[in-house]
TISE-399015 format. One record per residue (C-alpha): residue number from 1; x, y, z. Coordinates in steps of 0.5 Angstrom, whole numbers, plus 500, padded with zeros to 3 digits. Example, Ala and Ser with C-alpha at 12.3 -4.5 7.8 and 13.67 -1.06 7.14 Angstrom:
# TISE-399015
> 1 / 525 / 491 / 516
> 2 / 527 / 498 / 514
END
This chain:
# TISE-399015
> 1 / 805 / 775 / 168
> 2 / 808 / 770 / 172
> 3 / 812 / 769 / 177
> 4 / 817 / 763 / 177
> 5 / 821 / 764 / 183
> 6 / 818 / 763 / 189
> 7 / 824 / 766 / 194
> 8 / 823 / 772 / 191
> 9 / 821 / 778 / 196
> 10 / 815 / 781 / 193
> 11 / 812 / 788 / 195
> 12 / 804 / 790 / 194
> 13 / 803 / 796 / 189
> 14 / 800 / 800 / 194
> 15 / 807 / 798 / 199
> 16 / 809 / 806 / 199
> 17 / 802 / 808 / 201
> 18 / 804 / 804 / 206
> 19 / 810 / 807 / 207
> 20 / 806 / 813 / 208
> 21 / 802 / 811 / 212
> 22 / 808 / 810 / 218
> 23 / 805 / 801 / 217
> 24 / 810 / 796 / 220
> 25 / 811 / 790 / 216
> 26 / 812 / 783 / 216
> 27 / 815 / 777 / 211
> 28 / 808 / 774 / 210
> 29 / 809 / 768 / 204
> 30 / 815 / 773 / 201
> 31 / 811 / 779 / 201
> 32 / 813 / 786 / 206
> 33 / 806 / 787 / 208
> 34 / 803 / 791 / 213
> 35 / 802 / 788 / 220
> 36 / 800 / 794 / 223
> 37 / 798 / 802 / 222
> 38 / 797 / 804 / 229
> 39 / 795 / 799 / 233
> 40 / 792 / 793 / 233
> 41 / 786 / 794 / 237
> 42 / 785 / 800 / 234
> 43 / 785 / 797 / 227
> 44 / 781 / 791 / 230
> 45 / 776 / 796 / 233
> 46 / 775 / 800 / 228
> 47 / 772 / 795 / 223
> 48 / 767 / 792 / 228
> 49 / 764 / 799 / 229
> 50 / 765 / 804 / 222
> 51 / 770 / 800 / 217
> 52 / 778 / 797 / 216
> 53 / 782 / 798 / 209
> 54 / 786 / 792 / 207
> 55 / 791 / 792 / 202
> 56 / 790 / 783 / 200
> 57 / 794 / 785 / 193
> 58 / 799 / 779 / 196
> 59 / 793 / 774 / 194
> 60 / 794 / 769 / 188
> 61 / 788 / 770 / 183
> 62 / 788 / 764 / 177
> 63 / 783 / 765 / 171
> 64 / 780 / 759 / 168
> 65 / 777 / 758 / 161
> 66 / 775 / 754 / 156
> 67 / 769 / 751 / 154
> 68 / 771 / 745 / 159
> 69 / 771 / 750 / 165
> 70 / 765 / 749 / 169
> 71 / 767 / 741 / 168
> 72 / 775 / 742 / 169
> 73 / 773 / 746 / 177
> 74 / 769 / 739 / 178
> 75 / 775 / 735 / 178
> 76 / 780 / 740 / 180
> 77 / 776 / 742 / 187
> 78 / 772 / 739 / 193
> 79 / 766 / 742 / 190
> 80 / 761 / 743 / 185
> 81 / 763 / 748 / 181
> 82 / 759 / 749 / 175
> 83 / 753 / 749 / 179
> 84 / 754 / 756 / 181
> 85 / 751 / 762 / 177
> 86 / 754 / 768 / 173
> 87 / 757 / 773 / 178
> 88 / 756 / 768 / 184
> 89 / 762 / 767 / 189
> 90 / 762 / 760 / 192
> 91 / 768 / 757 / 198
> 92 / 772 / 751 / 196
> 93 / 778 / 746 / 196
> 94 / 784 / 743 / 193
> 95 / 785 / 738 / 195
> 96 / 791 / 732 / 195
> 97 / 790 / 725 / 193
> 98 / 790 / 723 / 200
> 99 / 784 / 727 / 202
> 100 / 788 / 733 / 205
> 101 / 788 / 740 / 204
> 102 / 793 / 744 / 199
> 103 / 788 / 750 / 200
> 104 / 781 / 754 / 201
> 105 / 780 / 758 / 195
> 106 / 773 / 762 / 193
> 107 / 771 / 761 / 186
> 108 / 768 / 767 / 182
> 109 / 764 / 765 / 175
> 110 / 766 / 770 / 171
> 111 / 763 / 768 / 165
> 112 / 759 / 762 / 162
> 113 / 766 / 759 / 160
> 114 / 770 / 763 / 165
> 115 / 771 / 763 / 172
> 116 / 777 / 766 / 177
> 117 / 780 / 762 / 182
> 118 / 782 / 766 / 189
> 119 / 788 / 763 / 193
> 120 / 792 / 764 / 199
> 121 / 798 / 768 / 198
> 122 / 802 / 763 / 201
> 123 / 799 / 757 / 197
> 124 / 800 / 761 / 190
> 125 / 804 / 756 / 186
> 126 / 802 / 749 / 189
> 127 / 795 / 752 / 188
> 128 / 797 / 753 / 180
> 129 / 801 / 747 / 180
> 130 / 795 / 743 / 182
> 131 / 791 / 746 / 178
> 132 / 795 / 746 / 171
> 133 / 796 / 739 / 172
> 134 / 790 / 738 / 172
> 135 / 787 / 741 / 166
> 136 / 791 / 737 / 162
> 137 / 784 / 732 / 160
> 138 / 780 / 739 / 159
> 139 / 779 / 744 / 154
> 140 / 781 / 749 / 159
> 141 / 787 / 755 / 159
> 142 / 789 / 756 / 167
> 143 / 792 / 763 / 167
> 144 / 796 / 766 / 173
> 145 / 794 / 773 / 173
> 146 / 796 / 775 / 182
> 147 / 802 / 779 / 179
> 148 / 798 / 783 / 175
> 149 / 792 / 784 / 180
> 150 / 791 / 788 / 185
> 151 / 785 / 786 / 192
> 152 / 783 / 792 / 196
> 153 / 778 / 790 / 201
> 154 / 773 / 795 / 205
> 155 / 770 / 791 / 211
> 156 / 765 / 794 / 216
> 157 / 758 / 797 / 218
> 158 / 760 / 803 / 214
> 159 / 763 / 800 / 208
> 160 / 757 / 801 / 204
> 161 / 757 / 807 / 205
> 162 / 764 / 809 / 204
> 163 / 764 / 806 / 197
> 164 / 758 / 811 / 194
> 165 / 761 / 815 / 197
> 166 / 768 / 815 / 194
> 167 / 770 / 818 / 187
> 168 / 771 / 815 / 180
> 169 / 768 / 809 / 183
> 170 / 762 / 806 / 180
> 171 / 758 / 800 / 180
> 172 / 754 / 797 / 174
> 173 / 748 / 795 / 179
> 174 / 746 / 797 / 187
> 175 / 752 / 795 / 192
> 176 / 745 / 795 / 197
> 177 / 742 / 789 / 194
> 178 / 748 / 785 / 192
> 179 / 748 / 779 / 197
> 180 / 753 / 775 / 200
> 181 / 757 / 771 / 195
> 182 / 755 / 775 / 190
> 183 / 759 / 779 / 185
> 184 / 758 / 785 / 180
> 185 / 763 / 789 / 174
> 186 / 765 / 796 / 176
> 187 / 770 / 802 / 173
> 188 / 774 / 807 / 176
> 189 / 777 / 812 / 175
> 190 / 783 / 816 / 178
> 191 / 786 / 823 / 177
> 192 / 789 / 823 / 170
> 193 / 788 / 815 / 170
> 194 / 783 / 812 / 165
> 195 / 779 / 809 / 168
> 196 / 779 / 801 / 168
> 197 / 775 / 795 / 170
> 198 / 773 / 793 / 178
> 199 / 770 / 787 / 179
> 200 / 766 / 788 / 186
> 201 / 765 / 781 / 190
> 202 / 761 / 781 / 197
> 203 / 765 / 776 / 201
> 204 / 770 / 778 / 206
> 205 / 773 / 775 / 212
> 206 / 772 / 779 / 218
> 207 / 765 / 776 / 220
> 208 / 762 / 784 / 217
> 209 / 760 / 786 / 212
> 210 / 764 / 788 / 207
> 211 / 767 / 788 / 199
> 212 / 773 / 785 / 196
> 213 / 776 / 790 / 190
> 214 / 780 / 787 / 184
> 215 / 783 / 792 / 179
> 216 / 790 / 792 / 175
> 217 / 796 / 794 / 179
> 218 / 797 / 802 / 176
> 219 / 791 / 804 / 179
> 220 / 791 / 801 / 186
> 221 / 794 / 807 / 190
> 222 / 789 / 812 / 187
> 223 / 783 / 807 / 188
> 224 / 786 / 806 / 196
> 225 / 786 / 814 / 197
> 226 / 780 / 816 / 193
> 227 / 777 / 811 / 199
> 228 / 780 / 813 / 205
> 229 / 778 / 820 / 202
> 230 / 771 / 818 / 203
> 231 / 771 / 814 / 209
> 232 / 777 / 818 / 214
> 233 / 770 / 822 / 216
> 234 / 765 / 815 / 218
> 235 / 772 / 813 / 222
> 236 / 775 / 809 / 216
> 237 / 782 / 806 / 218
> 238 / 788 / 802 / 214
> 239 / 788 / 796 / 217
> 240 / 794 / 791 / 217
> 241 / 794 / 783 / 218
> 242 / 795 / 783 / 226
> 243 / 787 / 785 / 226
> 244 / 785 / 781 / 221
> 245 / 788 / 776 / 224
> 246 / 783 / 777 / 230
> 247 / 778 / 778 / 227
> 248 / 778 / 772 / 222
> 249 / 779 / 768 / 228
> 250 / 773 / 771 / 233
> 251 / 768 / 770 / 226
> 252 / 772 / 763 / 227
> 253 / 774 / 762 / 220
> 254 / 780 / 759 / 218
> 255 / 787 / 760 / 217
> 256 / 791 / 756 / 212
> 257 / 798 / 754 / 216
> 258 / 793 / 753 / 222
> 259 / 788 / 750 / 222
> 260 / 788 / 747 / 215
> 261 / 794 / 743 / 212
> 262 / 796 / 738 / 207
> 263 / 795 / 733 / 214
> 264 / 787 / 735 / 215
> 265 / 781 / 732 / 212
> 266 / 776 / 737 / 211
> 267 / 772 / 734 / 216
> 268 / 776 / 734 / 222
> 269 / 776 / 742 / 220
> 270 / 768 / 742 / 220
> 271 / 768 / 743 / 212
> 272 / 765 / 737 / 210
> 273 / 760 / 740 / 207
> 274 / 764 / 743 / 202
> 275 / 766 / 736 / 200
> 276 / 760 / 735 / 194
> 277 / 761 / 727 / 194
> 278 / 753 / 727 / 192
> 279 / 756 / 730 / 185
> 280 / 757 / 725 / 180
> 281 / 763 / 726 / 178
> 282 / 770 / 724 / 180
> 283 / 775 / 729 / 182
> 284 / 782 / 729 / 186
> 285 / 781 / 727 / 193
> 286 / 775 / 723 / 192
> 287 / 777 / 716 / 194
> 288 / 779 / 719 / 201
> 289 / 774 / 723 / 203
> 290 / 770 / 717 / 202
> 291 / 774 / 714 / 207
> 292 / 774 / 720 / 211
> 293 / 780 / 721 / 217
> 294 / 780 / 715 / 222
> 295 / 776 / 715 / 229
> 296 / 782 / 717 / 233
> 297 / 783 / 724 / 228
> 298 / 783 / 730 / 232
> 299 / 777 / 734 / 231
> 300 / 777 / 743 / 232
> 301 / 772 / 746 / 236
> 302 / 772 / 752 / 239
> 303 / 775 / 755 / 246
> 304 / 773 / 760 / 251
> 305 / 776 / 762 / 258
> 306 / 776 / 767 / 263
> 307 / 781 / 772 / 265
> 308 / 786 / 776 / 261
> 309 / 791 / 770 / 259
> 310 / 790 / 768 / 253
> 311 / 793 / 761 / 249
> 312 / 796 / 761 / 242
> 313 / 798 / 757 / 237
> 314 / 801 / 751 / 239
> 315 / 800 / 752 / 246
> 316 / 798 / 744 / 249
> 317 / 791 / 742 / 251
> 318 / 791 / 738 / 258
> 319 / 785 / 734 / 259
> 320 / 786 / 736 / 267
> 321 / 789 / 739 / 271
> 322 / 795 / 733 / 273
> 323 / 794 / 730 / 266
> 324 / 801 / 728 / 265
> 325 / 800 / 728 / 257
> 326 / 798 / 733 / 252
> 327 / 790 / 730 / 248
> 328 / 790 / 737 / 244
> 329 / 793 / 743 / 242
> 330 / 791 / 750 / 239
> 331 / 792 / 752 / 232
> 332 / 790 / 760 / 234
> 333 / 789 / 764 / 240
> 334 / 788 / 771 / 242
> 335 / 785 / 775 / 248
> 336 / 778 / 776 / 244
> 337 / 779 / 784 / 243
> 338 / 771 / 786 / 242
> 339 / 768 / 780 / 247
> 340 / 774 / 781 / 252
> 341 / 775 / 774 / 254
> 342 / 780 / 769 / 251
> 343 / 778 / 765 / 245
> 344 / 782 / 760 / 241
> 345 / 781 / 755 / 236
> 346 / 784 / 748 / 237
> 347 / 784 / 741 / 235
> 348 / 782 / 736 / 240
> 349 / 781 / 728 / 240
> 350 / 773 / 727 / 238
> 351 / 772 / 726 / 247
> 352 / 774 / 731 / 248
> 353 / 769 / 735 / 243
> 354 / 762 / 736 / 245
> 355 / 760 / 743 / 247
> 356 / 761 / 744 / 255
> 357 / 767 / 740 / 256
> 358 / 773 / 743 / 260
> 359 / 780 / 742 / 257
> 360 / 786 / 746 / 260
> 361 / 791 / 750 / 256
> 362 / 799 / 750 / 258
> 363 / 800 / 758 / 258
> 364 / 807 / 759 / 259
> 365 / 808 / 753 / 265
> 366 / 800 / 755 / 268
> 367 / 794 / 750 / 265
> 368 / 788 / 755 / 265
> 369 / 782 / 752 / 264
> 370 / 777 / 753 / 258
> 371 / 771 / 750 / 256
> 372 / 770 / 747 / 248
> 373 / 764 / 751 / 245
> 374 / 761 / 752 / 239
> 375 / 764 / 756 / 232
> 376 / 764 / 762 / 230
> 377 / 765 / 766 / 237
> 378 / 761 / 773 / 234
> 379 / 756 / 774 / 230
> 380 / 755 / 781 / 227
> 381 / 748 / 784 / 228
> 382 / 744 / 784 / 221
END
């Protein structure tokens, strides 16, 4: 099924467990999603030290499949596809003739001729738009299936253990010795539901340990139960998009609509290398890409300070405290819930970018200092 109107508002299948749960919603790229159960720190905290349990159902999830597959996501992406082996996951972008960024996309092969292309929510239909336009030389069906799709993820130190313990979930392989970037088949089975197909990824986008769940809508709400069930125990929480948000940012990962957009080259973000130019075919962006941005193009790093005042996004970057003229400006910010300082992630000009360097950020009329630093700001221990 296929969604054609875009300003249609759209609920998750799991929206009246939300409901249930006493969340808080937000608009987030037309859907009511849950910003928030509890607290943010709480939610934030509880996926550093046991587990967090995030509805993504708002994601976008495309089939491509065809004897041209492999071939087709060569040209259609940044990067080289059909190099990936069976049930191996690998980050990518689609990119613009120009070089900029349409979107970030994790690709799962799937199949030998078939693999599912995971977009943001907010990106759904340029991304399918760009990828079925691009199809048209390929002997490749793109399918649209986010409608039909629902996305429960499980992120923190507790998260495998939540999984072998949850009822009517089973895993064709050991979860123990799936590695990063890595998938397996599942199926579950809810009370007085048949049981269906689960495909069981290990990325995440939190910085910890996690698993991504993706199963038809009907049997989304038993899943999310069984698992809180399974989990309240070892400190399980729901978890909205307000910790998510400050968890991504700490593991110093970005954000579509901050730090990437249709005016950044991947370079200027720090994912060059997702850019396959040694590949010897073409694909969409590649002259540019070659070309690269201009010395001039900002470039973004990484903020620290100290104290409680935190920048946030589009809040200016002075390069002293009498500069008369803002050089930067930060695209994300928050105070740091589990480091306890400010951190943010901000485009500067390339002089302003070596590791050390003293900026100051415009908070609110007052210029804090900050000193540029290395990404992400936090690494789980392993």
């Amino acid at each position: 099924m296929t969604v054609t109107d875009t300003n249609a508002q759209r609920f998750s299948p799991l929206h009246q467990a939300h409901i249930d749960a006493g969340a808080s919603f937000t608009d987030f790229a037309g859907w009511q999603m849950p910003v928030r159960y509890s607290s943010d720190l709480a939610e934030h905290h509880a996926v550093r030290t046991a587990a967090g349990l995030f509805d993504l159902s708002h994601m976008a999830e495309i089939r491509v499949s065809g004897p041209d597959a492999g071939a087709y996501l060569d040209y259609a992406l940044a990067g080289q596809l059909s190099a990936i082996t069976l049930l191996q996951a690998k980050y990518s972008l689609l990119l613009a003739e120009n070089g900029g960024i349409i979107d970030d996309v994790v690709v799962y092969r799937t199949a030998e001729s078939e693999f599912l292309v995971v977009a943001n929510a907010g990106n759904r239909f340029a991304a399918v738009d760009a990828l079925q336009q691009r199809a048209a030389r390929f002997d490749v069906t793109v399918t649209d299936e986010s409608d039909d799709t629902a996305l429960i993820a499980v992120q923190g130190p507790a998260a495998l253990a939540i999984l072998a313990q949850t009822a009517g979930f089973g895993a064709s392989a050991d979860l123990r010795t799936l590695r990063y970037y890595r998938a397996v088949t599942g199926t579950f089975a809810g009370i007085d539901l048949p049981e269906v197909p689960v495909f069981i990824a290990r990325t995440g986008y939190t910085g910890e340990d996690g698993f991504e769940l993706y199963l038809p809508n009907a049997n989304a709400a038993a899943l999310w139960d069984a698992l809180l069930a399974a989990g309240t125990d070892a400190g399980l929480v729901p978890a909205g998009l307000a910790s998510r948000d400050t968890l991504r940012l700490e593991a110093g990962m970005p954000l579509y609509g901050h730090e990437l957009t249709r005016n950044t080259f991947p370079a200027q973000a720090g994912l060059g290398r997702v850019v396959n130019l040694a590949k010897d075919t073409d694909f969409i962006g590649r002259a540019a890409s070659e070309e690269g941005p201009s010395a001039e193009a900002p470039v973004l790093v990484g903020l620290i300070s100290t104290g409680k005042r935190a920048g946030r996004a589009d809040y200016r970057i002075f390069r002293s405290l009498d500069a008369t003229e803002p050089e930067g400006i930060i695209t994300s910010g928050a105070l740091s819930p589990t480091l306890g300082y400010p951190i943010a992630m901000a485009y500067v000009p390339a002089p302003l970018a070596r590791l050390g360097t003293e900026v100051y950020v415009d908070v609110r009329g007052t210029r804090i200092p900050a000193t540029v630093t290395s990404l992400p700001f936090y690494k789980r221990q392993k």
